[in-house]
N, C-alpha and C positions, 0 to 999 in steps of 0.2 A: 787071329782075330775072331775068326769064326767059332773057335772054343772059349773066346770070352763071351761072346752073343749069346750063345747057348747055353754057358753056365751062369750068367744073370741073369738070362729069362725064368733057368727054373729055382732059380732062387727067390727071385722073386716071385715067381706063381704060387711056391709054397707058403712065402710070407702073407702074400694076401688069401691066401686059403683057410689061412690058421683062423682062428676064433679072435676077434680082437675089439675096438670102438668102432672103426670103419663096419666090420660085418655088422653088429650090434644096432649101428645107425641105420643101414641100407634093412635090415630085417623087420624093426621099426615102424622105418618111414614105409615101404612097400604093403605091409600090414593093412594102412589106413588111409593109402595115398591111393590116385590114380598112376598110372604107367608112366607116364610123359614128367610126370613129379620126378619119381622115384630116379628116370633115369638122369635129372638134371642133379642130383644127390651124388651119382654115380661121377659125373664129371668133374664134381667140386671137390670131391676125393683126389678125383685124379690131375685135377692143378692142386693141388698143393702137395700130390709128390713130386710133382714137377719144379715149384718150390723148393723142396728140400734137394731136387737133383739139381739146382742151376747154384745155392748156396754153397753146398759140396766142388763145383767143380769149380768156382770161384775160390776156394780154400774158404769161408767164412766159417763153413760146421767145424773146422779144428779151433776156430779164433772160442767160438761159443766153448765147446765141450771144454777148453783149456780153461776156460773163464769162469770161478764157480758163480760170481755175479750173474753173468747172463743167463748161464747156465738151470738156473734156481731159478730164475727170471721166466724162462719158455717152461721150464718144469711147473710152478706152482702157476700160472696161465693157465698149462692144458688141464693140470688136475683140478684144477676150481671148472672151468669148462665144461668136463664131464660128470664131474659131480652133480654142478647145477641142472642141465640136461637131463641128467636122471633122476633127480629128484621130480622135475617139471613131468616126468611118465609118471612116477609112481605116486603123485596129486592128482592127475589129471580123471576127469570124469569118465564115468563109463560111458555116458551117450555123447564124448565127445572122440570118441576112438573106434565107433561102428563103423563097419564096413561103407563104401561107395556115400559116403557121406560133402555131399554135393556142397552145402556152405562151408563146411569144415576147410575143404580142401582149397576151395577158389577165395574166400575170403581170410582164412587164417593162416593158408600156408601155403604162400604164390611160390611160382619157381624160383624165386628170386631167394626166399628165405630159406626153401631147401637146397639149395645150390650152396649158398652161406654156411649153411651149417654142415654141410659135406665137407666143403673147404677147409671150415675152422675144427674139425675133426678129425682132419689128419694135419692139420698145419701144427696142431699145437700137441699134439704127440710126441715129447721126445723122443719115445722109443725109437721112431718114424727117425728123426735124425741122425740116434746114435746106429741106426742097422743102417743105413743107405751110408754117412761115416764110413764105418767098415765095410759095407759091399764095395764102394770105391776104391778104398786103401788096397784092396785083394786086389782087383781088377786094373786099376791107373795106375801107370807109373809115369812120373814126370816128361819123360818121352812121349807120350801119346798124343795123338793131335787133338786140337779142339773139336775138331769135325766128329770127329772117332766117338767122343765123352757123349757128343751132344747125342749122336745115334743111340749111344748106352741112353740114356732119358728119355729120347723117344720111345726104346723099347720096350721100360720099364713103366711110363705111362699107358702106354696104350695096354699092356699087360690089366696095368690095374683098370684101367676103363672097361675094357672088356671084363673080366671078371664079377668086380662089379655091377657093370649093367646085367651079366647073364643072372645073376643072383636076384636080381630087383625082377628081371622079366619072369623067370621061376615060380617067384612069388606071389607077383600080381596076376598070374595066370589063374583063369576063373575056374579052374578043375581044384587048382592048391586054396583060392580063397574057399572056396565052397568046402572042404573038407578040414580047414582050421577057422574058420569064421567064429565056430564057438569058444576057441580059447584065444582068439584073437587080443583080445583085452588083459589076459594072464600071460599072452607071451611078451607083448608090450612092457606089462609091468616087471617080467626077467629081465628085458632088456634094460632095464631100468636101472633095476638093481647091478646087471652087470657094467652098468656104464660107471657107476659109483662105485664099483669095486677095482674098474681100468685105474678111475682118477685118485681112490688113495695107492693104489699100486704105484701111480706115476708119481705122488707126494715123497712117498717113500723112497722113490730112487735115486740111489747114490750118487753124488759127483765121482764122476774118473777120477 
């Protein structure tokens, strides 16, 4: 059990290392946000892999993946999602993305709405479903106890919390804003771009 612990956690560490909408979101929002934002970002990521692990362990991600309806269903969701998302960066004003920007932050974007949009950024991910799918399939077998599954979830959450927040705190560090502040608004609008290039990637993908 203790080499399944071990080879999920770094399977997961690397999956959330990779380049994807989560980093893209968390780099973003940390950009323009205070600390305390960013790391509420960080948690709404990490309930909604918790999400995708309590679906999984219920059997429901093979009902979806089998299902091209639903399937298509959570697929054209997230890819409109991140599309729109990214369009809304690469509209958005220049002096409404400057740094330490006190109404921006407390009236446009409470913890509430960045928490939200953390959530609905990995919820609506298929990718997110069809890789934790398969990290399951490797790892479960119909033997194993619920107790057992549930600790797998825990560990793979708190994984991605952690990581996560370490990436938000990284970069709301006042040494990092101070030395990117000037392209602050050009990295914004990559991640822009890259968020609309997740969401026709996720358009495009295939049913099993």
């Amino acid at each position: 059990m203790l080499f399944s612990f071990l080879m999920i956690g770094a399977i997961q560490l690397l999956a959330a290392l990779s380049p994807g909408p989560d980093f893209a979101f968390i780099v973003k929002t940390a950009l323009s946000l205070p600390r305390k934002i960013v790391l509420m970002g960080a948690l709404g990521i990490a309930l909604g892999v918790m999400v995708h692990m309590s679906y999984c362990i219920l059997g429901l991600a093979i009902v979806i993946t089998q299902s091209p309806f639903l399937f298509n269903l959570v697929k054209y969701a997230g890819a409109f999602y991140f599309i729109y998302i990214g369009i809304q960066d690469l509209l958005s004003k220049k002096h409404n993305k400057q740094l330490g920007s006190a109404h921006h932050s407390s009236k446009t974007l409470s913890y509430w709405v960045i928490f939200k949009r953390g959530f609905l950024c990995n919820l609506l991910n298929p990718k997110c479903m069809l890789f934790f799918l398969g990290l399951f399939t490797l790892v479960i077998k119909p033997s194993t106890p619920l107790w057992v599954q549930f600790l797998y979830a825990i560990e793979i959450f708190l994984i991605t919390l952690v990581w996560f927040s370490t990436l938000g705190i990284i970069i709301t560090h006042k040494a990092i804003k101070s030395r990117i502040g000037n392209w602050q608004y050009y990295i914004t609008k990559l991640m822009g771009v890259l968020l609309i290039f997740f969401g026709i990637e996720i358009a495009i993908l295939q049913h099993l």
